[in-house]
C-alpha positions in Angstrom: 2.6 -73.9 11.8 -0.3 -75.9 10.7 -0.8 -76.4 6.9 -4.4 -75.4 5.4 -7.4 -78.2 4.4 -6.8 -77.2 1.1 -3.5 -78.6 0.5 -4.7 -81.9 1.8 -7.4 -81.7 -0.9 -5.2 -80.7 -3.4 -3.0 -83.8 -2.9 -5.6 -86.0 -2.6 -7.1 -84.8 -5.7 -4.1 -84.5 -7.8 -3.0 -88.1 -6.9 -6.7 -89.8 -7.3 -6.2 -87.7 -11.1 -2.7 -89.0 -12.1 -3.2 -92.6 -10.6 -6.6 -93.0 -12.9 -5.4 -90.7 -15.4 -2.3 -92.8 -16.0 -4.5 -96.1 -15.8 -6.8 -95.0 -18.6 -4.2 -93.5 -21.0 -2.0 -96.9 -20.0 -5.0 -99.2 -20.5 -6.1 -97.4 -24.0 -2.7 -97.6 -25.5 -1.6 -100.8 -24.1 -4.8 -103.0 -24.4 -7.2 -100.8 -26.5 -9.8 -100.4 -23.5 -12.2 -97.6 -24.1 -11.6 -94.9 -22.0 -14.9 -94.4 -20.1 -17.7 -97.1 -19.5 -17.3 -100.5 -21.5 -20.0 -102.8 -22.0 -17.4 -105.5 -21.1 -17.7 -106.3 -17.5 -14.5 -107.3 -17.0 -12.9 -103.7 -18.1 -15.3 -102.0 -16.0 -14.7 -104.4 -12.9 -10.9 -103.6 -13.5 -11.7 -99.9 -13.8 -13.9 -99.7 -11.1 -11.5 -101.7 -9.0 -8.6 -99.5 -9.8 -10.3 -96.1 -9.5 -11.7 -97.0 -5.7 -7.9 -98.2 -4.6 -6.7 -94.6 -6.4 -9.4 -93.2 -4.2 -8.4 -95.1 -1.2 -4.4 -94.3 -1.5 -5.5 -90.9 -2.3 -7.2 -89.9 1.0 -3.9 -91.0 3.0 -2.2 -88.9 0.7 -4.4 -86.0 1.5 -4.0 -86.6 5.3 -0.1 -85.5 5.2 -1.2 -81.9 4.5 2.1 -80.7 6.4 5.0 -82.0 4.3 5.6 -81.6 0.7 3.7 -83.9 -2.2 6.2 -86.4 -2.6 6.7 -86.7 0.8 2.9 -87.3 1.4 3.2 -89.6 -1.3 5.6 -91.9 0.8 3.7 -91.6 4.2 0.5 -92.5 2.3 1.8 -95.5 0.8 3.1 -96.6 4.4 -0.4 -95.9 5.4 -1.7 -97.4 2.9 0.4 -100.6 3.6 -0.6 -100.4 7.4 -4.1 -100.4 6.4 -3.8 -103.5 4.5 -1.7 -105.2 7.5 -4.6 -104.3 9.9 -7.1 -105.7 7.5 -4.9 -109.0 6.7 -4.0 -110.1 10.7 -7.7 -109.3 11.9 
């Protein structure tokens, strides 16, 4: 049995939102970083670095549509990892 689109999307989703959800609320208590756009260009390199790896992990997530979210989770992250290995040994 084949497991609809939609959960994909929803576990892509849901991770891009906790992993910059988490980085926000972490940053603002931690450091005192605004939570949206900064006029610092270092915060908003960070930021914009963080959120497109977020993105990045969460798309591999999303792939493992079939198995349950933390499941997903772990194949992502091995994805994720093979990813990095291809782009590393090139």
């Amino acid at each position: 049995m084949r497991a609809s689109p939609a959960i994909g999307s929803f576990y892509s989703v849901l991770t891009f939102v906790l992993l910059a959800g988490a980085f926000t609320l972490g940053t603002r208590a931690l450091l005192g970083w605004e939570g949206g756009p900064s006029d610092n260009r270092g915060h908003a390199t960070v930021m914009l670095l963080w959120y497109a790896i977020a993105g990045w992990f969460a798309r591999f997530v999303g792939r493992h549509r079939d198995v349950d979210y933390l499941e997903a989770l772990r194949r992502g992250a091995i994805d994720l990892g093979r990813a990095i290995k291809g782009a590393v040994m090139r």
